[in-house]
C-alpha positions in Angstrom: 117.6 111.0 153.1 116.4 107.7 154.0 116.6 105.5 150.8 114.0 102.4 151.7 109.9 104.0 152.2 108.0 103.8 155.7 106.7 100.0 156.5 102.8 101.2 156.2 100.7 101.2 153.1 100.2 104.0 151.1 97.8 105.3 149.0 97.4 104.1 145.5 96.5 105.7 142.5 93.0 104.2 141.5 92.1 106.4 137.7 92.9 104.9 134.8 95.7 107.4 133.2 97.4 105.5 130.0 95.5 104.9 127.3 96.1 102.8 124.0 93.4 103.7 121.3 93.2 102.0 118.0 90.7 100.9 115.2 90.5 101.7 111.3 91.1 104.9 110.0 88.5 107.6 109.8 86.9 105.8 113.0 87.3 108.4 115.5 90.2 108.0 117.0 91.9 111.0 117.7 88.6 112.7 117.9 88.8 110.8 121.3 92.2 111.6 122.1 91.1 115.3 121.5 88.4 114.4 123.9 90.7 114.5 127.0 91.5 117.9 129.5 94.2 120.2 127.9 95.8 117.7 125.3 99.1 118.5 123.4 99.1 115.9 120.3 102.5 114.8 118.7 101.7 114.3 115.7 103.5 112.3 112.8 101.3 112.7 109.5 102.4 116.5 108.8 98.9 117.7 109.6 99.7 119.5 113.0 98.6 122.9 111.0 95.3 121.3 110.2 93.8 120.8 113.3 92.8 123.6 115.9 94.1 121.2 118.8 97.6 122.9 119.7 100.0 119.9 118.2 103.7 118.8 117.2 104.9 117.8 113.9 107.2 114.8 114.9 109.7 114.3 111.4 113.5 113.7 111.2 114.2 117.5 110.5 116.7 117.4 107.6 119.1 119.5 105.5 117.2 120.9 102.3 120.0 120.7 100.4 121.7 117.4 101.4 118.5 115.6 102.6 121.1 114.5 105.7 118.6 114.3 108.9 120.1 117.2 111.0 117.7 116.4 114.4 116.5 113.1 114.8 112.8 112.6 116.3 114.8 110.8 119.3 116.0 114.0 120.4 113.0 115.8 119.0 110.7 113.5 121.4 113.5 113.6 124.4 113.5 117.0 124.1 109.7 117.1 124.6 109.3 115.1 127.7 111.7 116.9 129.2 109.7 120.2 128.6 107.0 117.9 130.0 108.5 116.9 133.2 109.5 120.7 134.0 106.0 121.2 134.9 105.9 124.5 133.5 103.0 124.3 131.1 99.3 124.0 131.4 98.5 121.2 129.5 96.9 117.6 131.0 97.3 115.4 128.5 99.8 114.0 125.7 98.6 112.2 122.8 101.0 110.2 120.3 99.1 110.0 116.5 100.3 107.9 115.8 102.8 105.9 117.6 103.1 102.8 114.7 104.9 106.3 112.5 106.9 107.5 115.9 108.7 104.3 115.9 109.5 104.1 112.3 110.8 107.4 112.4 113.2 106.0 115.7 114.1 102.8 113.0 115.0 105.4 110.3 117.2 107.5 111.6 118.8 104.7 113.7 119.6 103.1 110.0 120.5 106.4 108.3 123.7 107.3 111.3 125.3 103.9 110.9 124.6 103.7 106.5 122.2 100.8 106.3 119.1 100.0 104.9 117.2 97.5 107.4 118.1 98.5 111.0 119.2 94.5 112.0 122.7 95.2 109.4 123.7 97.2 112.1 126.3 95.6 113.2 126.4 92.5 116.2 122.7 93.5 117.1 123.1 97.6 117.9 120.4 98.7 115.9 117.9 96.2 117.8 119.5 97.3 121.0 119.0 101.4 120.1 115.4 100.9 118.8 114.3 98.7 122.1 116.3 101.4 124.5 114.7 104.5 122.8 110.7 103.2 122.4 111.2 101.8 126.5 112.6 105.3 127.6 109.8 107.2 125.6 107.1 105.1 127.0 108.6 104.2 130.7 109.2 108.3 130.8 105.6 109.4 129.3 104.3 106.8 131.9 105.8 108.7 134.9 104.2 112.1 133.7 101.4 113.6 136.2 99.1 113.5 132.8 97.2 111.3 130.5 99.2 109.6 128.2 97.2 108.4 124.9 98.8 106.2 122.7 97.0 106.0 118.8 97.6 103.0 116.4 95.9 101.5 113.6 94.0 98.5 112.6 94.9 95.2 111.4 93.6 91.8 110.9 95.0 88.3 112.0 93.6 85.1 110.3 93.3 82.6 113.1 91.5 79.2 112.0 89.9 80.8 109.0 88.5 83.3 111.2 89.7 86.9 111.0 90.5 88.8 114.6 90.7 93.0 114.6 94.1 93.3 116.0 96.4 96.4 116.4 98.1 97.6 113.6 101.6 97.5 116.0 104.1 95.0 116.0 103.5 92.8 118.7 107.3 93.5 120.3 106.1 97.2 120.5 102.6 96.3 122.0 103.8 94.7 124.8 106.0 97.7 125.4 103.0 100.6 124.9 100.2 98.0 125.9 101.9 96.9 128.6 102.4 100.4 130.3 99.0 101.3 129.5 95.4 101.1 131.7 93.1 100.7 128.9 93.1 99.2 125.9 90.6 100.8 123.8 89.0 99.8 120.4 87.2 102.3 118.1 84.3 101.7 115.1 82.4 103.5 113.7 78.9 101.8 112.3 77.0 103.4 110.2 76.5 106.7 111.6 77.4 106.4 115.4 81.1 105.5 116.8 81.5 102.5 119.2 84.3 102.7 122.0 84.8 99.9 123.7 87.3 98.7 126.5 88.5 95.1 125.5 91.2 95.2 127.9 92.2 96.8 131.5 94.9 96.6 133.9 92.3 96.3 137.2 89.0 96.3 137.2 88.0 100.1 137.8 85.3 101.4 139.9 83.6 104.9 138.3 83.4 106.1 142.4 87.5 106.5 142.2 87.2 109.1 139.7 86.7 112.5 140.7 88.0 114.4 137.7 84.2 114.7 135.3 85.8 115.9 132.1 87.7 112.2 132.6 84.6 110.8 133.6 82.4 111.8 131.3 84.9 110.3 129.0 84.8 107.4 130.5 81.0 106.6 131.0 81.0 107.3 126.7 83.5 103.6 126.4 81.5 100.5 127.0 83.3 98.4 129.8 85.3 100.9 131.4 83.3 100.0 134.5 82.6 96.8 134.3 81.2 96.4 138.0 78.5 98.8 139.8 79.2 101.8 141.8 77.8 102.3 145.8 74.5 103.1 145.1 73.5 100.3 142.7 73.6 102.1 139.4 75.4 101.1 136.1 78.7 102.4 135.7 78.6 102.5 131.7 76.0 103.8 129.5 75.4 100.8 127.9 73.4 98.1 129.9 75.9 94.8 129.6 77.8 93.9 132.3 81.3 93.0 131.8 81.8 90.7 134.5 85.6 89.1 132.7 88.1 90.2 131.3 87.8 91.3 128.0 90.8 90.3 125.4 90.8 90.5 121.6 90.7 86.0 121.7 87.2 86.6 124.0 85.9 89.5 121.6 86.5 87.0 118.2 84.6 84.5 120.2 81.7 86.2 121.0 81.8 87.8 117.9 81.6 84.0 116.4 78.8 83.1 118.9 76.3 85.9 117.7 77.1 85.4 114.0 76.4 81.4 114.0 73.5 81.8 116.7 71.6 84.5 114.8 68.0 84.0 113.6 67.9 84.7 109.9 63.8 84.2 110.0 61.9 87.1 108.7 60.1 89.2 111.0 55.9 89.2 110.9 55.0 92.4 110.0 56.0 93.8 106.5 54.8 96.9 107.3 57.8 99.2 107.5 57.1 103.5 106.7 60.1 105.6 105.9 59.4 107.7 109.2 60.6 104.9 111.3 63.3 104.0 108.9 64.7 107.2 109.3 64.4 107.2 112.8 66.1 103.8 112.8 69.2 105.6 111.3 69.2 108.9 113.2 69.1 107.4 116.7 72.6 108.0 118.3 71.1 107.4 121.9 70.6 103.8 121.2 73.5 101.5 123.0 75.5 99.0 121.0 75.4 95.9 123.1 72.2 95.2 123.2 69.7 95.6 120.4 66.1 98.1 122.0 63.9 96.5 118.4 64.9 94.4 115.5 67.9 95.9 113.5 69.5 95.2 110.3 73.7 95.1 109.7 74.9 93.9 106.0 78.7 92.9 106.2 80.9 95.1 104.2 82.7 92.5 102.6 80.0 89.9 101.7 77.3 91.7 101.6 74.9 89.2 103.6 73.1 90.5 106.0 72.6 89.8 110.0 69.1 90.3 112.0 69.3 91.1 115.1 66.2 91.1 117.3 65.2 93.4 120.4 67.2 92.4 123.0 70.1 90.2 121.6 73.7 91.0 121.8 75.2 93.6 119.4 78.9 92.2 120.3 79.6 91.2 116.6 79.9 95.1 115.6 83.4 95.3 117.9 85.2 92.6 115.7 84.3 93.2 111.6 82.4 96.2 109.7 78.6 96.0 109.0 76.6 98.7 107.5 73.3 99.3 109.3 70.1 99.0 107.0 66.4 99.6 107.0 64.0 97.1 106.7 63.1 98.0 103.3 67.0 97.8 102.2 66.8 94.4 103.7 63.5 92.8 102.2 65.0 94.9 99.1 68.2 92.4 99.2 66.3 89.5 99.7 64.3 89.9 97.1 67.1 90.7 94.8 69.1 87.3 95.8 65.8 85.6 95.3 65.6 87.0 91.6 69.2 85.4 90.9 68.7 82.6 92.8 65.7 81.9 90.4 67.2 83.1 86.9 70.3 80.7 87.6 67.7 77.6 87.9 65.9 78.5 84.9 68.9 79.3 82.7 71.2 76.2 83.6 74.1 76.3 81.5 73.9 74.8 78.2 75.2 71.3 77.3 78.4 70.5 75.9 78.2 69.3 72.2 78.9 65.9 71.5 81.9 66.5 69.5 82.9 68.8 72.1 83.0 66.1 75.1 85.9 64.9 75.9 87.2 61.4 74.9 87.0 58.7 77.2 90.8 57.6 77.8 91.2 53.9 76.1 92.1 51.6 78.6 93.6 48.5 77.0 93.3 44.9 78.4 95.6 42.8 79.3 96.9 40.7 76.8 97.2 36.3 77.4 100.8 35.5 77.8 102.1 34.2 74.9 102.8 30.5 74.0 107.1 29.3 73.8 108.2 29.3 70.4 109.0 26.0 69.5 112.0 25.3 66.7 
């Protein structure tokens, strides 16, 4: 069999199949994962019996008695792709939750079969050299699967300037591995009631014509960006309304982020009549989309506490890259008025003078003496 392909283009594969999720816990992550056709989840927090989706506990399986690890998850995991690649299952997609434990159970038993403690005392640099070879043949193997491949990891932050960036809880030596195999890079947040999904990076630019599959679809059209351009016909190809016409990295995320925060109008609206009606329809409204604000909403930061207004209209980009609570109206002139209260009761009730004898002492300062006159015999 000829060994070199036919000298004609061929057809490429134009749907979006690898897919790095992350974001802080509790923010919906694997319920997206779950989301896809037919998943299998591998699963490393010991909860595979908890959830309905048919799952994997991924462990270093060890000897009760001795505690010595009897099957590594290397061979575990091996073992699974291979059952993978046989074809002879009905499942669509495979989901790693989460791949930042996966690879500390690779470190671990790595240390454990050569005695040491931190996998770079293996000796002359084999412990490095097994933990890159296994994590490139999980992923570069997964990649080459006829499914979707979902990768899950946590949430971290980087402190850049005095600015804090949501990053990826994964070593970056292991992102670029995953990341780099992956088509989207998704972030999930939840805020307030409703959970954001939003593509801050791709490997192409993706059309929603080229996907014919509508379970994947339909997932797709529920991530903001995953189409940043327009299909045939005209119409928006995202639910939300912005247009994502450049790339979107974590650096251009923090930036807008930045942008909104320092640009936003703090002024307070005209009307002070708020009911609870529409305060409560404020909060229940799930259809609304998070890029652009449809009326004048209220977010207080989770770790300040000050609040942001964001009129009808302006950009909602700021929610991707910290945590704000949204609030009513009535929370918000409720705030105010509190902060004005202790505003005013620290400028009536200055603190009280130091006592005299209480003062400190002005240091003496002596003067410099005349130089004196030659003693004379």
């Amino acid at each position: 069999m000829a060994a070199l392909p036919a000298n004609k283009p061929k057809q490429t594969i134009e749907v979006p199949r690898n897919f790095f999720i992350w974001g802080p816990t509790m923010n919906g992550k694997s319920y997206l994962a779950s989301e896809f056709p037919n998943p299998v989840i591998l699963n490393t927090d010991g909860n595979a019996n908890q959830i309905e989706t048919p799952s994997v506990d991924m462990k270093n399986a060890r000897n009760p008695k001795t505690g010595v690890i009897t099957k590594s998850v290397v061979e575990q995991m091996l073992e699974l792709i291979k059952e993978l690649e046989q074809g002879k299952h009905t499942f669509e997609t495979v989901v790693i939750d989460v791949v930042d434990d996966l690879f500390t159970l690779i470190e671990q038993a790595i240390c454990e079969e050569h005695g040491v403690d931190y996998v770079g005392d293996v000796p002359y640099g084999k412990g490095w050299g097994l933990r890159k070879t296994f994590i490139t043949s999980i992923v570069v193997r997964l990649k080459a699967l006829p499914m979707n491949v979902i990768y899950v990891s946590r949430y971290a932050t980087k402190l850049d300037n005095n600015v804090e960036t949501p990053i990826p809880s994964l070593p970056d030596k292991d992102l670029n591995i995953v990341n780099g195999n992956c088509d989207l890079n998704i972030m999930c947040q939840k805020i307030g009631k409703n959970y954001l999904r939003r593509v801050v990076d791709r490997r192409k630019v993706y059309e929603r014509e080229w996907v014919q599959d509508e379970r994947l679809l339909s997932i797709l059209d529920s991530m903001t960006g995953a189409f940043p351009k327009k299909d045939s016909k005209g119409a928006p190809t995202t639910v939300a309304s912005e247009q994502v016409e450049e790339k979107q990295t974590l650096a251009n995320l923090a930036a807008k982020e930045n942008e909104v925060i320092q640009n936003a109008d703090q002024s307070e609206p005209q009307s002070d009549q708020v009911t609870d009606q529409s305060d409560q329809k404020q909060q229940n409204d799930d259809s609304v989309p998070f890029d652009v604000a449809d009326k004048t909403m209220y977010y207080q930061h989770e770790g300040s506490g000050e609040y942001s207004i964001v009129k009808k209209g302006e950009s909602l980009e700021f929610l991707s890259g910290d945590i704000f609570d949204e609030r009513t109206r009535a929370e918000y002139l409720a705030w105010k008025k509190e902060a004005a209260e202790i505003k005013q009761y620290v400028e009536d009730n200055p603190p009280p003078a130091v006592p005299k004898e209480d003062q400190p002492k002005a240091s003496r300062t002596a003067s410099p003496r005349a130089p004196r006159a030659p003693r004379t015999k």
